[in-house]
N, C-alpha and C positions, 0 to 999 in steps of 0.2 A: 165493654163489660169489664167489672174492676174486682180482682178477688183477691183478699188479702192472705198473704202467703200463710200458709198451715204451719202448726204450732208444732205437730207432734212431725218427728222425721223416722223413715224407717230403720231402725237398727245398723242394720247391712244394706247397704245401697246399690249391690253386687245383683243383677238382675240379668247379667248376660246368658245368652243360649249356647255359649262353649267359648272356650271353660267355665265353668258354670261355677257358682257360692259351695264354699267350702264346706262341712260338717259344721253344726253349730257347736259353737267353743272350739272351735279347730283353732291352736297353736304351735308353732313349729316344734315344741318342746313335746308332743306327742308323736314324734319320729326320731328321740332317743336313740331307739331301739333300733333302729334301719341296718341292714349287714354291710357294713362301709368299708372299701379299702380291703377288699376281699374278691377273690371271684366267685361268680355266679352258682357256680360248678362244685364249690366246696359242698360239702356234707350239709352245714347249717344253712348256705343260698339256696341249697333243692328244696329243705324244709320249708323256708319259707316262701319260696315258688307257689311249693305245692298247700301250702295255709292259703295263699292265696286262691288257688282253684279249688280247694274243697271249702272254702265261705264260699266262694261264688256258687257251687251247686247248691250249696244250704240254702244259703238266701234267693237265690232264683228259681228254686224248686227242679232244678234240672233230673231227666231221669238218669238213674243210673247208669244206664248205657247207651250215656250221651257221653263226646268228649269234650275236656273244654283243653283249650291252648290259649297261651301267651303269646301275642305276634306284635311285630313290628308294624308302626305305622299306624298305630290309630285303627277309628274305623274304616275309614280307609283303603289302611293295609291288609286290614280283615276281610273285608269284601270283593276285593281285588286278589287276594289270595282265593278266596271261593271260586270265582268267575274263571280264574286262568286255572286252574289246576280239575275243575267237576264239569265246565260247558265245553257245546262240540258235540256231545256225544249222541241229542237228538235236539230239535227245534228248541227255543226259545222263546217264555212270554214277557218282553221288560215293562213293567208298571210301571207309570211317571206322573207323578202331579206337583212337582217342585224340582228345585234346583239341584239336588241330591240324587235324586233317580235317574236322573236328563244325565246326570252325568257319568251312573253304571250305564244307559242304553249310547253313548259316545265309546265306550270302552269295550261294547259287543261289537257293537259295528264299525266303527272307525282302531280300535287298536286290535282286538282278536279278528278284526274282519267274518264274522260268522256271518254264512249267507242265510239260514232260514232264522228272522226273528220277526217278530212280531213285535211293533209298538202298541200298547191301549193306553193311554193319555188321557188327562184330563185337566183344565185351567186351573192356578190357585184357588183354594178358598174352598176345590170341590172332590170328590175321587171318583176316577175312570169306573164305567159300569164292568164291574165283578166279575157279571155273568158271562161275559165274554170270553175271557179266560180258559185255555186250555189245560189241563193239568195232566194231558198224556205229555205235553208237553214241561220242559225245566222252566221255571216264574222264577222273577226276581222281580222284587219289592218294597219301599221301603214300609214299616211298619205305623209309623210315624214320620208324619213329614215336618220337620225341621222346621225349613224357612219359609212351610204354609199353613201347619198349628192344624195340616187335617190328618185323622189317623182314621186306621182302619178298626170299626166298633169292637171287631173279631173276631176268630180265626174260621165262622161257621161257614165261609165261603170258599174253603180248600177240603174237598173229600179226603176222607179217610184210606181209599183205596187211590189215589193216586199211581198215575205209574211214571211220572216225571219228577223231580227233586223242586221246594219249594227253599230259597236262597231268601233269607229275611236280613235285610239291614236294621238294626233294630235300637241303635243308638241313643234317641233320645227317648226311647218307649221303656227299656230295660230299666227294671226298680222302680216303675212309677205306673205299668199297666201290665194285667195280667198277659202272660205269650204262653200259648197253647204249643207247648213240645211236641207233641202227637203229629201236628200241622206240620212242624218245621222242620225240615234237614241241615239248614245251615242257618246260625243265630250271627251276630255279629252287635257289637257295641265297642265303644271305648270311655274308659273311666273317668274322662273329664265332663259328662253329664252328668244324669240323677247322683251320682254320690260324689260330685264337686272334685273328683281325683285328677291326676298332672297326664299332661298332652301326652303324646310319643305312642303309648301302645294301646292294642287292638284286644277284643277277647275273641276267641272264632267256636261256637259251640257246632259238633257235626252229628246228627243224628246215627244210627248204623248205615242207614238208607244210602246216608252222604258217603261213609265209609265202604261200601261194598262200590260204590261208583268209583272211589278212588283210585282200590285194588283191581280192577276190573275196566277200567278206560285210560286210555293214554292220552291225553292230547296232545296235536301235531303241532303245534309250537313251542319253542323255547321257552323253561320255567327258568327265571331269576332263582338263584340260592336260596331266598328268602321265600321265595313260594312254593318250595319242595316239601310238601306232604307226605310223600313215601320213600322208601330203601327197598330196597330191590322187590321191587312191586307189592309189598305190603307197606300199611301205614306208619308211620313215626312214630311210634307209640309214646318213645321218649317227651313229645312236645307236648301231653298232654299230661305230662307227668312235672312239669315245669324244666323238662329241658331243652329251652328257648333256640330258636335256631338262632338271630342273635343274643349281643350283650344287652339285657333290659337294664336302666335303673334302677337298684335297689331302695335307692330314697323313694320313688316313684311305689316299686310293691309296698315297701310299709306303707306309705299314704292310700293306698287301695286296701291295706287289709285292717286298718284304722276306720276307713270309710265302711267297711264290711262290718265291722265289729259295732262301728253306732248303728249302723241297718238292722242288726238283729235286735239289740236293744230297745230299737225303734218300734218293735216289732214284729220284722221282716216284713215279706212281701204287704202283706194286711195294713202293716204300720206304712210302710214307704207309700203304697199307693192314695192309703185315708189322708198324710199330706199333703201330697200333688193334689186329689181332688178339692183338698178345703184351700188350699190356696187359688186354683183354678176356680172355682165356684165364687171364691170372695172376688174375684177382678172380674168375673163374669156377669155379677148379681152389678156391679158397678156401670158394667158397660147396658145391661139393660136398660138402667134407670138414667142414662146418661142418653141426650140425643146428636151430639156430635161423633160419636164412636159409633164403630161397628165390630163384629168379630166377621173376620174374613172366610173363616170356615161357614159356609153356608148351611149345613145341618147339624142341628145342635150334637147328634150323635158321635158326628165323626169330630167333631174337637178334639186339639190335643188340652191333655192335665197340664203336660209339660211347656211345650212351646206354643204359649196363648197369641196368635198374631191378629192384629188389628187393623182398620182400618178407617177414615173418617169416613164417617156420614152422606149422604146425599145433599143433606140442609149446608153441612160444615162447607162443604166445597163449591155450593150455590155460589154465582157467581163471581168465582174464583177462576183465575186461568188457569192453564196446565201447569204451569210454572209456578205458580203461585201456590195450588195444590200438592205439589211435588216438594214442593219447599216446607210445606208448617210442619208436618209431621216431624222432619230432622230439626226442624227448628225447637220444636219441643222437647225433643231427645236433647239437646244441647241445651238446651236451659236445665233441663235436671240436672245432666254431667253436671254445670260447672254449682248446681245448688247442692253439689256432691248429696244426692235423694237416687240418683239412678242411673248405673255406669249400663253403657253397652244395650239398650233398651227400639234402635232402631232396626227399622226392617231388614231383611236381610237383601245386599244388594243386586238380588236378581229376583227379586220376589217384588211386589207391587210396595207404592210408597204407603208407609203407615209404622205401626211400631212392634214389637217383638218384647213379649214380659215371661220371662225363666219362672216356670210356679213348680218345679221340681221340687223334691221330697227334703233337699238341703235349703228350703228359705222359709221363713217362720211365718206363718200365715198373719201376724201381727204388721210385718214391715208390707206386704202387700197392701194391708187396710189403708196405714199410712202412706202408700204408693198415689193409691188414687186419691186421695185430696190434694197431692200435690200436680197430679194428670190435670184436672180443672185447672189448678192454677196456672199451669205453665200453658195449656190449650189459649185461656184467656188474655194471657202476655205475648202468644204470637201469634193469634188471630188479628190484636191490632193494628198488625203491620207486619202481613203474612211471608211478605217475600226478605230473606236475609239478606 
C-alpha cells in the first residue's frame, strides 16, 4: 500500500507523555521575570512560592483546608513522600494496572517492607475490579495510568465515610480530568504533564484527614530530610506556605506559575479539560475509522484525555511474527521522529508494544488532526517491510 506523505504537518510535533508540550506561544522571554540569583527564602522567593500554590488551588479547585506543598522529586518524590511518612499505621490496598503503580506496590513491600498489603491488579488496557477494595483499609492508586491510557471514570467508587486514607498519584490526570477532593487525602502530580512545566518537582496536596494521620502516627522507620512532614509532632506548616524543604528552581516556579496563569485564561479547570477531551476525541474518532489501530484501553470509559495509548490491530499483526509485530509500531514512531511530525510518540517501555499520543490541555487539537494523516502514512511505509 502506497500513501503519499501529507501535505499539512502538525505545528508542534512535541507529543511526548513527560515532559510534555509547552504552553502554546511558550517562549523563554516569558520567564523575564523568574527570582534569579537570589535565595529562595528571601521576602520576594516566598511570594512567589506561595503565587505558585495559591494558582494551583485556584485552578485545581482545591478545598480550603487542603494543603498544598512544593516537594522535591517530581511525582515521584511526592508519592514517596506520602507512602513513607502516612503507611504502617493499618493494612494497605495497592492498585496496579501499569508500570507506575507496580512500582508504588515494589516500595510497600520490598523497600518499607510492610507486612499486611494487599495487591488488586489488573492487565494494561484494563482496571482491577473496584469493588474489591477495602477502604477500612489506606488504597493507593494511580488515578490515571500513564503508560496504559486507562483511568479511573471517577471518584464514585471510594465512600465518603471511609476510615482508611485514599493516596492518589494523580500526575498525568491533574488539569485535564475532574479529581473529587472529598475522595482524596493525598493528591500528587508534577508540573511536567498537563501544563508542559520542567522536571525536578512534585506538588503533594494532603487533605486534614492526611494531616491528623500525620500528627497522630509515627512510623517505625527512618524518614530522609526530605520526607519530613512534621516538627515536633505537628505538621510543617511552613511547607505549605512555600517553605520548601529543599532549594527548588526558581526558573522552574515561574515556568509553572506562567503555565498557571494560561490555565486560567484557558478557562481553568472547564477550559483545560474541554482541550484534552477535543484532542483525545479527535485521535480517537481516527482510530475508529482506522482498521489497523486499536486503543488499548479496553472500555471506552476508562480512557485516558491525556495519555491515549494504542495499539495494532488483530488484522495489522495477522501474520506477522512476534518480532515482526514488536517491531512496526517503533518503526513508525521513528519514521515520524525523523519526519520531525512526532517526537517521543512510542509505548512506554514496559507497557505492551504500540504507541503512546500526549492529547493534554498544552497541544492544539489542530496538530493532532494533522497527526493522524501522517499515522497512515508512516503505518503504510513500515508495514512494507515490518521488521527494521
Amino acid at each position: 500500500m502506497t500513501i503519499a506523505k501529507p501535505a499539512s504537518r502538525p505545528a508542534n510535533p512535541r507529543f511526548s507523555s513527560g515532559p510534555c508540550a509547552k504552553i502554546p506561544g511558550w517562549t523563554p522571554d516569558i520567564l523575564k521575570s523568574a527570582f534569579l540569583g537570589r535565595s529562595h527564602r528571601a521576602g520576594d522567593g516566598k511570594l512567589r512560592l506561595k503565587r505558585a500554590i495559591d494558582l494551583t488551588r485556584e485552578v485545581l479547585q482545591v478545598p480550603d483546608d487542603y494543603l498544598i506543598g512544593i516537594v522535591p522529586a517530581s511525582d515521584t518524590g511526592a508519592v514517596e513522600m506520602a507512602m513513607w511518612s502516612l503507611l504502617g499505621e493499618r493494612g494497605v490496598d495497592m492498585l496496579a494496572w501499569e508500570s507506575f503503580g507496580e512500582g508504588w506496590v515494589t516500595d510497600a513491600v520490598k523497600q518499607l517492607k510492610l507486612t499486611d498489603v494487599r495487591l488488586i491488579k489488573a492487565g494494561y488496557g484494563e482496571l482491577p475490579d473496584l469493588t474489591q477494595v477495602d477502604f477500612d483499609r489506606d488504597v493507593v492508586f494511580t488515578w490515571n495510568g500513564t503508560t496504559s491510557g486507562v483511568r479511573v471514570p471517577d471518584a464514585d467508587f471510594i465512600p465518603a465515610g471511609r476510615a482508611g486514607l485514599t493516596i492518589c498519584d494523580a500526575t498525568s490526570a491533574a488539569f485535564a480530568q475532574r479529581l473529587d477532593f472529598s475522595k482524596l487525602d493525598v493528591v500528587t502530580y508534577s508540573w511536567q504533564k498537563v501544563l508542559g512545566g520542567e522536571g525536578g518537582h512534585g506538588m503533594l496536596i494532603l487533605s486534614p484527614r492526611a494531616v491528623e494521620r500525620l500528627e497522630g502516627y509515627t512510623p517505625p522507620w527512618p524518614l530522609p530530610k526530605i520526607f519530613r512532614l512534621t516538627k515536633a509532632g505537628k505538621v510543617n506548616t511552613g511547607i505549605f506556605r512555600g517553605e520548601t524543604i529543599n532549594t527548588p528552581s526558581m526558573l522552574c516556579v515561574e515556568d509553572y506559575i506562567k503555565a498557571l496563569e494560561w490555565a486560567q485564561a484557558a478557562g481553568g479547570m472547564d477550559g483545560l479539560m474541554a482541550r484534552a477531551d477535543a484532542n483525545a476525541d479527535t485521535l480517537n474518532a481516527w482510530v475508529d475509522r482506522t482498521d489497523w489501530i486499536e486503543n488499548l484501553a479496553v472500555v471506552k470509559e476508562t480512557r485516558s484525555n491525556t495519555s491515549v495509548c494504542l495499539k495494532l490491530s488483530a488484522s495489522a499483526v495477522s501474520g506477522l511474527s512476534e518480532e515482526e509485530a514488536t517491531a512496526l509500531p517503533k518503526k513508525i514512531a521513528k519514521l515520524l521522529e525523523t519526519e520531525e511530525v512526532a517526537f517521543d510518540i512510542g509505548a512506554y517501555r514496559d507497557a505492551p508494544a504500540g504507541l503512546r499520543v500526549w492529547c493534554g490541555a498544552t497541544v492544539e487539537t489542530s496538530d493532532v488532526q494533522a497527526l493522524t494523516s501522517w499515522l497512515d502514512w508512516a503505518y503504510a511505509q513500515a508495514s512494507s517491510s515490518p521488521v527494521a
